[in-house]
C-alpha positions in Angstrom: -50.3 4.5 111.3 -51.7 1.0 111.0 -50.3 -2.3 111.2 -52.0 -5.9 110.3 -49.4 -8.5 111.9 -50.7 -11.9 110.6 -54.0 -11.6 111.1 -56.3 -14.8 110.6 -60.1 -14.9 111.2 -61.8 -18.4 111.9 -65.5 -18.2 112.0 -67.0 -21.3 113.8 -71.1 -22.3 113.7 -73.2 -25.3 113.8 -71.5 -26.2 110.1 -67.8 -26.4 111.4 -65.3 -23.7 110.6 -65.2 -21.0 108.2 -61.4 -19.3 107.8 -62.2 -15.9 106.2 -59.0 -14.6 106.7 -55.5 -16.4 106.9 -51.7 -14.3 107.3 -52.5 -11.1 106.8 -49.2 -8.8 107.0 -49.8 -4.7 105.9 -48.6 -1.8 106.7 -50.3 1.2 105.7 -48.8 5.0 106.1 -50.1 7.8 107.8 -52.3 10.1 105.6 -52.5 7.2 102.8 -55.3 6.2 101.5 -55.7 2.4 100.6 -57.9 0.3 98.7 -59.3 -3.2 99.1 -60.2 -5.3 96.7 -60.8 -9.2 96.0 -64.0 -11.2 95.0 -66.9 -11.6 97.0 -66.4 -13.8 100.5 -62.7 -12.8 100.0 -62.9 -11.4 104.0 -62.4 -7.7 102.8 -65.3 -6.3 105.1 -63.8 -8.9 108.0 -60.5 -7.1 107.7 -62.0 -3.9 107.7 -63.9 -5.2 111.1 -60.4 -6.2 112.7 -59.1 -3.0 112.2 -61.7 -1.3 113.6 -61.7 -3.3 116.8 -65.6 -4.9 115.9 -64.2 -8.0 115.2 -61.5 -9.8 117.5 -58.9 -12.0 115.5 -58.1 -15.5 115.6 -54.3 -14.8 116.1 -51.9 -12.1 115.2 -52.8 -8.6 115.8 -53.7 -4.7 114.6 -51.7 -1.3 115.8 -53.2 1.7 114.9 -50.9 4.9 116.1 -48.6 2.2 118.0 -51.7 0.8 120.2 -53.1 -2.5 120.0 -56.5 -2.7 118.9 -58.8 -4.7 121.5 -62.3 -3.0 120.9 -63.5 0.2 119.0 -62.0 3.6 119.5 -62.7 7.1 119.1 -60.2 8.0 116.6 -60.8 5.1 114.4 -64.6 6.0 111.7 -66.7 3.9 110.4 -68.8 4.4 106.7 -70.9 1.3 105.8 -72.5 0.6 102.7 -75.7 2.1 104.0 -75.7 5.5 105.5 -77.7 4.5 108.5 -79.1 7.8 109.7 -82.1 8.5 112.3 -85.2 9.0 110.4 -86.5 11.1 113.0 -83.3 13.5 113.1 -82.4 16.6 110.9 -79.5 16.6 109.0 -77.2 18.5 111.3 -78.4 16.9 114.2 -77.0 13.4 112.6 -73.7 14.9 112.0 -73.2 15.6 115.8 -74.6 12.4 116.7 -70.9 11.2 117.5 -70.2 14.8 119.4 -73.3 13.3 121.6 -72.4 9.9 122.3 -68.8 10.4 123.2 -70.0 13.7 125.8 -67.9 16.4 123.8 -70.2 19.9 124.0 -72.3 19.9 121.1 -72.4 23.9 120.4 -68.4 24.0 120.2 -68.5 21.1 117.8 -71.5 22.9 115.9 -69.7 25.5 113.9 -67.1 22.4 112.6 -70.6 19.9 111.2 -71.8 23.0 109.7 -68.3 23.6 107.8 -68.6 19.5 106.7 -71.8 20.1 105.9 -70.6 23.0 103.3 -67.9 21.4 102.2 -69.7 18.2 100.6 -72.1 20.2 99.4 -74.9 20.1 101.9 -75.0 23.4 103.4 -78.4 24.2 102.5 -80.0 20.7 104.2 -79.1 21.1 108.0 -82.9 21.4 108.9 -84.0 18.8 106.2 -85.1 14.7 107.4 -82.8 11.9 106.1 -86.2 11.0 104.1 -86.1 14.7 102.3 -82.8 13.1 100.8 -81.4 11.1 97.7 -79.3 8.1 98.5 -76.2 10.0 97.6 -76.8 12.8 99.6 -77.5 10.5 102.7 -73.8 8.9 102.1 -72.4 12.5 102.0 -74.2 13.1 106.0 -72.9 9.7 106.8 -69.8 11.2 105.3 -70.0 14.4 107.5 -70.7 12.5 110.7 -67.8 10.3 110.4 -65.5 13.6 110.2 -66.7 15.1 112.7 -64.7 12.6 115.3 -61.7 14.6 113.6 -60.6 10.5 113.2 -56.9 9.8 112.9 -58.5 6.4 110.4 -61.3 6.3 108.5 -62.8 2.6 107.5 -65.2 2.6 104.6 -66.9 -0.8 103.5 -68.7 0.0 100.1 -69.8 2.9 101.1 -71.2 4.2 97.4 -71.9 0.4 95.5 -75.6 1.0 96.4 -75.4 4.6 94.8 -76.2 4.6 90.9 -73.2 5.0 88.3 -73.4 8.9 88.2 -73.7 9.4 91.9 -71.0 7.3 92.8 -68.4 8.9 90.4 -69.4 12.4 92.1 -69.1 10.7 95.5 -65.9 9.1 94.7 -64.1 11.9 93.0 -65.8 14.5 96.6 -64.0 12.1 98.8 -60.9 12.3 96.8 -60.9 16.1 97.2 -61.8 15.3 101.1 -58.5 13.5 101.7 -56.6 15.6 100.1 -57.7 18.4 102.0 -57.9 16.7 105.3 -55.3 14.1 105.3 -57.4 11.5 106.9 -55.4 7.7 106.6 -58.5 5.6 105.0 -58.5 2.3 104.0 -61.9 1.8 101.7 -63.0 -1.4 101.0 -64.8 -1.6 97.2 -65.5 -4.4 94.5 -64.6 -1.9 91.6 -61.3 -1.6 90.1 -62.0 2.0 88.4 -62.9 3.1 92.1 -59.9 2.0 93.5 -57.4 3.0 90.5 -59.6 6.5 91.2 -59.0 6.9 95.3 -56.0 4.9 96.2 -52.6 5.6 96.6 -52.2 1.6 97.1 -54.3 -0.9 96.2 -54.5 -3.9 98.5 -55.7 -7.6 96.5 -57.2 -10.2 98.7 -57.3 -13.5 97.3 -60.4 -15.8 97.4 -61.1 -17.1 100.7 -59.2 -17.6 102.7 -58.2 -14.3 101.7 -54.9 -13.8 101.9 -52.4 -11.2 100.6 -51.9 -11.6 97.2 -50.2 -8.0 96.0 -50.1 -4.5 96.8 -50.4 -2.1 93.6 -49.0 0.9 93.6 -51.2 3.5 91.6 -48.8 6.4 91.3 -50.8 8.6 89.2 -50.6 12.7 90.3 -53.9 14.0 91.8 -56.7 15.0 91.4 -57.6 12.0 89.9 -61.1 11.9 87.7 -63.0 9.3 85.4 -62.7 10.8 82.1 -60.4 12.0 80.1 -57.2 13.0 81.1 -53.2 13.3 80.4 -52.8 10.2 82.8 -54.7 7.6 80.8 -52.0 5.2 79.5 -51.3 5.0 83.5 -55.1 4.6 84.4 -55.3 1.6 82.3 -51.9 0.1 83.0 -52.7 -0.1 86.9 -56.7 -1.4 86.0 -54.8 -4.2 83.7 -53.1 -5.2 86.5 -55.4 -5.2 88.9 -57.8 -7.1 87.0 -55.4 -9.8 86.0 -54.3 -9.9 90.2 -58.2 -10.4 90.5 -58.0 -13.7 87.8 -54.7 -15.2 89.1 -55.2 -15.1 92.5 -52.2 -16.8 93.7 -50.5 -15.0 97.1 -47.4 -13.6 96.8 -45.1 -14.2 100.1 -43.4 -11.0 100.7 -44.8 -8.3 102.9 -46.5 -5.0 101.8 
């Protein structure tokens, strides 16, 4: 579904040249849902940019479906950290915000936000205001109005590290159930190991900038996934190990994912 064919990103301003990214080579399946992580300023929101067409790379290039990505596209979503929603729009009307902007006919497309809408858990708040919200429910509209392109790739940069503990686990293990159900290939973009180990059928480690490549983890652990307690523990912890020691040692490996 996608490929990242050496990919480099070289950010220049008045204090010279910053490489953020530098050889990136992945290939990620349709339907699979893959996690990035690395440190801080590893590039991980830059890649996640690239793909979506917002950034333009240095050199090399991104496929997504077998077409080169040159600028953003309709079957490619977006979730950011912050759920960005219009104050001064309902609920239901920010789901179908997308529906507007790319001229689809917003009462075919109203029965499908109204089905998102129930299926995170927020059929009862089509009428309410974004500020009649908590933070966690806000992400879960943001959520719904990503769906509702009915996107082929969904990007996700952080999209629940400015949610408290509890929220984000409930957020984390709803968007798990999401993909399953849906299928959606989404690469998600998160500084927490337990997150990723949680979500991702690979994991994707960036070294320190320049990021580069470092590994990809399998995290072959049968779904549905959750944070407590379960039969799959031993395997929980092996794949966080590794992951964290990837995260200390953070030197690239050469072969391609």
């Amino acid at each position: 579904m996608i490929r990242i064919d050496a990919v480099s990103q070289t950010f220049r301003g008045r204090r010279g040249r910053v490489e953020a990214l530098k050889d990136i080579d992945l290939d990620i399946a349709a339907g699979e849902f893959l996690a990035v992580i690395g440190r801080s300023g590893c590039g991980k929101s830059t890649l996640l940019r690239v793909i979506g067409g917002l950034l333009e790379p240095s050199s090399g290039s991104v496929t997504v479906a077998g077409d080169i990505v040159t600028e953003p596209r309709r079957d490619v979503a977006m979730v950011f950290q912050r759920p960005a929603l219009l104050p001064w729009r309902p609920v239901l009307d920010n789901v179908l915000l997308p529906i507007e902007i790319f001229g689809r006919n917003r009462a075919e497309s109203r029965d499908q936000a109204e089905r998102l809408l129930e299926m995170t858990g927020l059929a009862g708040f089509a009428t309410k205001l974004p500020h009649e919200l908590s933070g966690g429910m806000q992400q879960r509209v943001a959520l719904c109005r990503a769906l509702i392109q009915n996107p082929k790739v969904m990007l996700m940069d952080e999209p629940f590290s400015a949610l408290d503990a509890l929220t984000r686990e409930e957020l984390a293990v709803e968007l798990q159930r999401i993909h399953i159900e849906l299928g959606t290939t989404i690469v998600f973009v998160t500084h927490s190991i337990g997150e990723a180990v949680l979500l991702a059928d690979r994991v994707a480690v960036l070294s320190s900038r320049p990021g580069r490549l470092n590994k990809v983890v399998e995290v072959p652990i049968p779904r549905p996934r959750t944070f407590g307690h379960n039969a799959h523990m031993d395997q929980v912890a092996a794949a966080s190990a590794e992951l964290h020691e990837l995260l200390l040692d953070e030197s690239p490996r050469p072969a391609r994912a």
